[in-house]
N, C-alpha and C positions, 0 to 999 in steps of 0.2 A: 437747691442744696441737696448734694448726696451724702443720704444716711446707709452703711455697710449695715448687714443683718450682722447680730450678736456672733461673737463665737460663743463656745463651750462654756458652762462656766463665767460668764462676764455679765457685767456690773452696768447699766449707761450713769453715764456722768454727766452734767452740764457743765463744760469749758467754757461758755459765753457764744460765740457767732455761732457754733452748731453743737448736735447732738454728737457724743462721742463714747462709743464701744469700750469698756474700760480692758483688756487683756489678763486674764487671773496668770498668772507664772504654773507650769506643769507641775504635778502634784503624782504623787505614787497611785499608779496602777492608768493616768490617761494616755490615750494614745498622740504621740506624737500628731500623725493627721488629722487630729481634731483641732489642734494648734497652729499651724501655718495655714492659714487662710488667708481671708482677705485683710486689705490693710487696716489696721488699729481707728483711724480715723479722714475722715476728708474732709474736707473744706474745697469745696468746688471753688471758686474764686482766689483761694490763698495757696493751698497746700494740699498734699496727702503725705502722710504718716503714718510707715508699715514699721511692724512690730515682728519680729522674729525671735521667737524662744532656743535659743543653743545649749540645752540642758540644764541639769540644774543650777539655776544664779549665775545663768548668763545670756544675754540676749542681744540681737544687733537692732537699732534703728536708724530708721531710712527716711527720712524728710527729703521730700520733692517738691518744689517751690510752684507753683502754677505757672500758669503761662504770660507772661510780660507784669508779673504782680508786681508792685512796689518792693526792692529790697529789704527794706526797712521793715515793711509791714510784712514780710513772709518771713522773717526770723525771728519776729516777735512771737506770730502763731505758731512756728515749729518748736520755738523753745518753750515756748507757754507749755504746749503737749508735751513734749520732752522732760521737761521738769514736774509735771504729772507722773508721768509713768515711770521714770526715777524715783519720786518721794514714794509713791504708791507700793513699789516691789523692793523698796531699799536696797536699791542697787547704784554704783559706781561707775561713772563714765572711766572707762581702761584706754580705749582711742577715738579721737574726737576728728572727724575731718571737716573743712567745710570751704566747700566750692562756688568763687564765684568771682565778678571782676573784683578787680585793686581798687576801681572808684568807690567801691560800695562798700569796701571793706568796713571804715569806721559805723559807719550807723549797723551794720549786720552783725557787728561786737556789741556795741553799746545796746543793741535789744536781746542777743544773749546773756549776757552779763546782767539785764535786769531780768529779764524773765528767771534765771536761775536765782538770783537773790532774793526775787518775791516768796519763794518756796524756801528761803533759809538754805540755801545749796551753794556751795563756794562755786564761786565764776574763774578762779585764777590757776583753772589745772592746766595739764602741756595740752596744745590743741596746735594743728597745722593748717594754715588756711593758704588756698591755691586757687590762682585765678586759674577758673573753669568757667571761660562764659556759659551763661545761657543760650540757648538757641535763639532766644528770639532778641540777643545784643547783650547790653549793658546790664548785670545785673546778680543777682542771689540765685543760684542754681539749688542746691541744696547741702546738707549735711547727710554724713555716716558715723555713727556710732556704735561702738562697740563698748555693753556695760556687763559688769559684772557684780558679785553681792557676797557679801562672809556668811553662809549660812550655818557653819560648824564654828565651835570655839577655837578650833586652830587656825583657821581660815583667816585669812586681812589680805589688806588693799594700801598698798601704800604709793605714796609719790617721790621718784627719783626728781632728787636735782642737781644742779651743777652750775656753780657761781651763782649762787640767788635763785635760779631759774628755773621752773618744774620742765624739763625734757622729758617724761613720760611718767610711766606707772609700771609698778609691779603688783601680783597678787597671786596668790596661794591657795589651790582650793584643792583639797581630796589629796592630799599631798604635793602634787605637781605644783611648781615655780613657773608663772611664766614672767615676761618683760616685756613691755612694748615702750620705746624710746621713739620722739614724737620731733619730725622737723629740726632733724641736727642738719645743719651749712658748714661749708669750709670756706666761708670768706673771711678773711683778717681785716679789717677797718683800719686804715693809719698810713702815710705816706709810704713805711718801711714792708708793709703788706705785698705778696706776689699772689695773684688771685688769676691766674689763668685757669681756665675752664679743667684743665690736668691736673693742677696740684689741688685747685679745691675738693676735687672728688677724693682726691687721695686722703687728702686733710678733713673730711667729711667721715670717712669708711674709719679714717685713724682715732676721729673724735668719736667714734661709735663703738669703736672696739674698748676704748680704753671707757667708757661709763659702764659695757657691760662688765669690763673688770670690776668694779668699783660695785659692782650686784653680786660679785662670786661668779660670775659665768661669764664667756668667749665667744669670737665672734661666731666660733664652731657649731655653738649654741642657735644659732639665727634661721629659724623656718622659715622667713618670709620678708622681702622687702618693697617700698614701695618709694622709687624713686621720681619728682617732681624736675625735671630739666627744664630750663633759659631756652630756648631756641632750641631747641630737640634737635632738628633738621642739620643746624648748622653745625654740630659738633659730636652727634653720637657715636661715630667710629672711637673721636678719642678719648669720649666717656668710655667705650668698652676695655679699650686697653690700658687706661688706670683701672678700672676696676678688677680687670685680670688679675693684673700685677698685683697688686694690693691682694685678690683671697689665693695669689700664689704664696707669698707671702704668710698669708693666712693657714696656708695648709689643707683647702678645701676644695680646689681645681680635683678633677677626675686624673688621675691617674698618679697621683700625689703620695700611693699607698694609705687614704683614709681608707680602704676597704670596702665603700660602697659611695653612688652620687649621695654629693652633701652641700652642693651647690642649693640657695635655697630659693624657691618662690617666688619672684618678683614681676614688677610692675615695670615697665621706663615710658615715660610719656610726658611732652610739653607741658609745662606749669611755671610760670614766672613767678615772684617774690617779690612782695613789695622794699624788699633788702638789696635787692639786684644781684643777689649770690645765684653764681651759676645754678644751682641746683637746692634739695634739699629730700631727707633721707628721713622714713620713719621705715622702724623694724617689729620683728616678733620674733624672741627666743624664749626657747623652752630649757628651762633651766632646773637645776637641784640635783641631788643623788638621782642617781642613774636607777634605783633598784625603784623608786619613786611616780618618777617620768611615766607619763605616755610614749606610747612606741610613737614615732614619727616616720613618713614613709617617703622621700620623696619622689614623685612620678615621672614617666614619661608619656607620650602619647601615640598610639599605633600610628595616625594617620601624620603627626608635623617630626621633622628631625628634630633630634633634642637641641636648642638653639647654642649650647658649649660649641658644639660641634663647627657653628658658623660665626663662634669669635664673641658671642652673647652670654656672660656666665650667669646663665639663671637657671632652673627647674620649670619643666612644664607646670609643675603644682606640688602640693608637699600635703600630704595625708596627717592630721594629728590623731590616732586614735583615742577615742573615749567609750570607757563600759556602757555606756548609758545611749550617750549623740557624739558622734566624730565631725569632724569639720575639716574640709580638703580648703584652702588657700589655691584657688587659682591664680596661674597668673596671668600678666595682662596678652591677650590674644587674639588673633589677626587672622584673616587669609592668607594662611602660608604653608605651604606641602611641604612633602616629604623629602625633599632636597632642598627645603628651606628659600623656596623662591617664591614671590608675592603673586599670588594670584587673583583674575577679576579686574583688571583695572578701570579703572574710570565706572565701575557698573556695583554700585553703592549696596543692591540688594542682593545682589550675588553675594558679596563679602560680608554681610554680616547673616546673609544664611549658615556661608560657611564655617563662619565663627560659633554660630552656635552648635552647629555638628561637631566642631572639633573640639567646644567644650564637654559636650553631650559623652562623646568619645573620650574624654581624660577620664570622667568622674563614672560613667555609667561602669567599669567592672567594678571598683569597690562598693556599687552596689546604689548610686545616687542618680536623680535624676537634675534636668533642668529646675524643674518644679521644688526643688530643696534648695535653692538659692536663698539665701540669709542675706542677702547685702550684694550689691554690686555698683561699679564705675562703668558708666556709657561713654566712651570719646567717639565723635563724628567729627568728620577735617572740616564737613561742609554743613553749616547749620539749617539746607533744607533736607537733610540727613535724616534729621532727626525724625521726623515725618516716614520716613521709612523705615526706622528702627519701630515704631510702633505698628508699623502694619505688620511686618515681619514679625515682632515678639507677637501678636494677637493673631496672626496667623500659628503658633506656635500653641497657641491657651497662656501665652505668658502676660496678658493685658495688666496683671498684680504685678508682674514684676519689682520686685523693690529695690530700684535704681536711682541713682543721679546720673542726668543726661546734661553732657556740656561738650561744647568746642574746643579741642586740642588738637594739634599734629600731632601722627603716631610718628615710629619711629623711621617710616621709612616714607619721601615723597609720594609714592602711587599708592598706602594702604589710606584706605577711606573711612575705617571702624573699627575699633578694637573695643576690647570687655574682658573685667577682670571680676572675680567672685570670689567670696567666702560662702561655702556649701555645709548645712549641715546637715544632718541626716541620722537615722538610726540602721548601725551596723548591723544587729539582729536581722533587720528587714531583707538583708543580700538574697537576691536570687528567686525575693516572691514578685 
C-alpha cells in the first residue's frame, strides 16, 4: 500500500483500506506551491485521487481507477474519498464527468450515489457519463470533478434545470456568474423525430443557447466547451459545419465584427451514450455584469494554426483571469503544425511528446507551466498507448499528473493522442 507524505497543513484520516492525507483548502498568506503536490490519496490496488486547490472555494478532483480494478469496486473508493473531501471543505460538485464503458455504467452510478448519500450529499445533480474505455478493456476509468464552495454571504451555488432535470450548475463567487450546463443531446425520441448526425448538433448548440438564456446570459458568454461524439471518424467534417453555422448564426465566427476571437475552448472527441445520440455537449460561461467579470482571454498558439482557420470553430485555450489563481481551459490537443497537418504518424511517442510542447507553448507566456495542471483528459486510439503516455509524462517529472487515461478516436484517423487541460496557476508568479 502506497502512503503520500502529508502536505502543508494536513490532517491523516482513516478512510478504511488505507491511510489518507486529508488536504486543508488554501488559507491567506500560503503559498500556492505548497499546495499542488502530490495526490490527496492512493490506494494501490483500487485508485488514486488528486486533489487540486483553484483558489479560493474552488478545486478540481481527479479519480484514476487502477489498473483492471473491479468497476464497481473503484467508484465506490473514489466516491467514498470524493465525498470526504466534499463534506470536509463544504464544497459543491459544479462539473461532474465520469468516464468509462456503457457495460458498467449502472453499478458505477449505483456506488456513487451511495457513497454520496452515506455522507448526507445529494446524488441527483447534472453529471455526464461517457464511455471512455479503460486501457486495459471493459470497465471504470475514472472521474473529473470540478467543485466549488460559498464562502462569502453573497456567494451560492445553485442547480439549473430543464423539464424536471438538473442540466448543470451555476454559481457566484467574488461577484463573477459562472454556468457550466452538463450533457445537453439533440436527439428527439418518437417516430416523428429527424436525428441525423447535422441536425442533432444543431439541435444540441440550440438547446444550449436557449438554457443559457434562461440564466440571463448567451451563447456569447461560452469560454469553453467539451463535446462527446458517436463515431468521431465517421462524421466530424459534418459536425464541423453545423457547428459553424450555428455560432455564425451566433455571432461568434472571427471576422463577424465581434471585435476580438470569441470562439471558445473546446474539446471534440469519440464518446458514445448510452442514449445513442449522435453526440453530447457540456459548457462553461462566464456570465454577469460586465464591470463584474473576469477578463477572459481567449488564446492562440505560436507553434499550431488556429484550427478556425482549417474549418474547426474552437480556440486554442481561453485564459479566465483571477486576482488571486487564473485558470487557462485548454483545449483538446494533438500533433498538429503550423499549417494544421497531423504529424508523427503511426509513432505514438513522437505525438504525445509533441502534444505536450504544444501545450507547454500555449500556456507557458501567460506565465504556467505543465506542472500547474488541475485536471486533465488522456485519449490513446490504441490501448497499449497508454504505456507510453506514462513513460513520456515521467520522462517529463509529470508521474502526478492528475489524469483520466482512456481509449477514444481523436478526430482525425492517423492522430494517436490527444490531451486536454484545465491549468491553474498564480498570475503574480509571471516571469519568475
Amino acid at each position: 500500500m502506497l502512503i503520500d507524505s502529508p502536505s502543508p497543513g494536513s490532517e491523516p484520516v482513516l478512510p478504511g483500506p488505507a491511510l489518507v492525507r486529508n488536504l486543508a483548502f488554501p488559507t491567506g498568506g500560503q503559498q500556492l506551491e505548497n499546495l499542488l503536490s502530490s495526490p490527496l490519496s492512493t490506494f494501490q490496488e483500487l485508485l488514486t485521487l488528486h486533489v487540486r486547490p483553484a483558489g479560493p472555494g474552488q478545486a478540481f478532483l481527479v479519480a484514476q481507477a487502477g489498473w483492471g480494478v473491479d468497476a464497481a469496486q473503484a467508484a465506490q473508493a473514489a466516491y467514498g474519498e470524493i465525498a470526504r473531501v466534499l463534506q470536509d471543505q463544504g464544497l459543491t460538485i459544479a462539473h461532474e464527468r465520469l468516464f468509462g464503458s456503457l457495460t458498467v455504467k449502472s453499478a458505477v452510478m449505483a456506488a456513487r450515489a451511495a457513497a454520496l448519500r452515506a455522507k448526507n450529499l445529494p446524488a441527483d445533480g447534472p453529471i455526464t457519463y461517457i464511455q471512455g474505455h479503460p486501457p486495459w478493456g471493459e470497465g471504470f476509468a475514472g472521474a473529473i470533478i470540478q467543485a466549488v464552495s460559498c464562502r462569502n454571504p453573497q456567494d451560492e451555488v445553485w442547480t439549473i434545470s430543464h423539464q424536471g432535470k438538473a442540466v448543470g450548475r451555476g454559481w457566484r463567487c467574488q461577484g463573477a456568474t459562472f454556468l457550466l450546463l452538463q450533457n445537453i443531446q439533440g436527439l428527439v425520441l418518437g417516430p416523428l423525430g429527424v436525428n441525423t448526425p447535422f441536425i442533432q448538433t444543431r439541435r444540441m448548440l440550440q438547446r444550449a443557447a436557449h438554457l443559457l438564456e434562461t440564466q440571463g446570459a448567451s451563447y456569447r458568454d461560452v469560454v469553453r466547451t467539451w463535446f462527446y461524439l458517436s463515431d468521431i471518424l465517421a462524421w466530424y467534417p459534418e459536425f464541423n459545419r453545423s457547428r459553424t453555422a450555428i455560432y455564425g448564426q451566433f455571432g461568434i465566427l472571427p471576422g463577424q465584427e465581434n471585435g476580438r476571437l470569441k470562439l471558445p475552448a473546446s474539446t471534440g472527441i469519440r464518446g458514445e451514450l448510452h442514449t445513442g445520440a449522435a453526440g453530447a455537449l457540456d459548457l462553461l460561461a462566464v456570465a454577469g455584469p460586465v464591470e463584474s467579470r473576469p477578463r477572459v482571454r481567449q488564446l492562440s498558439n505560436p507553434g499550431q494554426q488556429d484550427a478556425f482557420q482549417y474549418g474547426s470553430a474552437f480556440s486554442r485555450g481561453a485564459l479566465i483571469e483571477g486576482l488571486d489563481i487564473s485558470l487557462i481551459q485548454v483545449s483538446g490537443t494533438a500533433a498538429i503544425d503550423g499549417q494544421g497537418q497531423s504529424l508523427y504518424p503511426e509513432d505514438a511517442r513522437a505525438q504525445i511528446d509533441c502534444t505536450f510542447d504544444k501545450i507547454a507553448a500555449l500556456i507557458g507566456p501567460e506565465g504556467a507551466s505543465l506542472n500547474d495542471i488541475a485536471a486533465a483528459s488522456v485519449f490513446v486510439k490504441r490501448p497499449e498507448d497508454a504505456l507510453v503516455y506514462h513513460e513520456r509524462a515521467a520522462a517529463r517529472g509529470l508521474s502526478n499528473l492528475p489524469a483520466v487515461i482512456m481509449v477514444a478516436d481523436v478526430c482525425r484517423e492517423e492522430l494517436l493522442f490527444e490531451m486536454d487541460a484545465e491549468v491553474a496557476f498564480d498570475p503574480s508568479m509571471k516571469g519568475f
